[in-house]
C-alpha positions in Angstrom: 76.3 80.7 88.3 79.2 79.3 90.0 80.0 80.5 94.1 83.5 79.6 93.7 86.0 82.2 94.9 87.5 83.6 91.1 91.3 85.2 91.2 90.2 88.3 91.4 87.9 88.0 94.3 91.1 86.4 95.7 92.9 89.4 95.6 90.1 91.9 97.0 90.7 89.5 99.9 94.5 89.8 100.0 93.9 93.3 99.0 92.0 94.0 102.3 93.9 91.9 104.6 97.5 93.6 103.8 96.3 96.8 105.6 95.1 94.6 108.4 98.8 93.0 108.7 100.5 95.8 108.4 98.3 97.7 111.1 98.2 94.8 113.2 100.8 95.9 115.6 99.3 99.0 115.9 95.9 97.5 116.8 97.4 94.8 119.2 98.8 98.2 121.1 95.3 100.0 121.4 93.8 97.2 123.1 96.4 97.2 125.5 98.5 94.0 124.0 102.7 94.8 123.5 104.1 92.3 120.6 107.1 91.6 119.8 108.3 91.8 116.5 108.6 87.9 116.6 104.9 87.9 118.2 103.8 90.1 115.3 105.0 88.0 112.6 103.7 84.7 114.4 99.9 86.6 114.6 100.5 87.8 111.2 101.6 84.6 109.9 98.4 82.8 111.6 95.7 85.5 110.5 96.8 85.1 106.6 96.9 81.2 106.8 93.6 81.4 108.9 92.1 83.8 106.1 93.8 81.6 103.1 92.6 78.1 104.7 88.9 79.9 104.8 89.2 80.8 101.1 90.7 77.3 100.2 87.8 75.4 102.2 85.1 77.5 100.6 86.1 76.2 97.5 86.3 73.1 98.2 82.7 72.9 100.0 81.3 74.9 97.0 83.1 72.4 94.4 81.9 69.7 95.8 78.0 70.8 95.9 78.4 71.6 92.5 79.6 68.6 91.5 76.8 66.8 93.3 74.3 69.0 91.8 75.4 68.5 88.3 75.3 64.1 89.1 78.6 63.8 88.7 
């Protein structure tokens, strides 16, 4: 059974981080923090490559142990 990340568990992800970017704003305001709309799209920006850069490295990491597990 392979760990790898499949497309469709790649959009569940993207699926449940597009509320998070759209509410982001609104989240930054009840802790107290005032963005700017160029502030916003910088945090945005960062959370999705942050998030994408997880996914990407997971596969990797998991590719590789299979690859050593199977000798190769």
């Amino acid at each position: 059974m392979s760990r790898r990340i499949t497309r469709g568990g790649l959009l569940v992800i993207l699926a449940f981080l597009v509320p998070v970017v759209v509410e982001l704003r609104t989240i930054a305001g009840f802790l107290g923090f005032d963005l700017s709309p160029i502030q916003y799209l910088a945090v945005a920006a960062a959370l999705v490559l942050v998030v994408l850069g997880g996914v990407g490295f997971w596969n990797l990491r998991v590719g590789n142990e299979e690859a050593n597990a199977e000798g190769i």
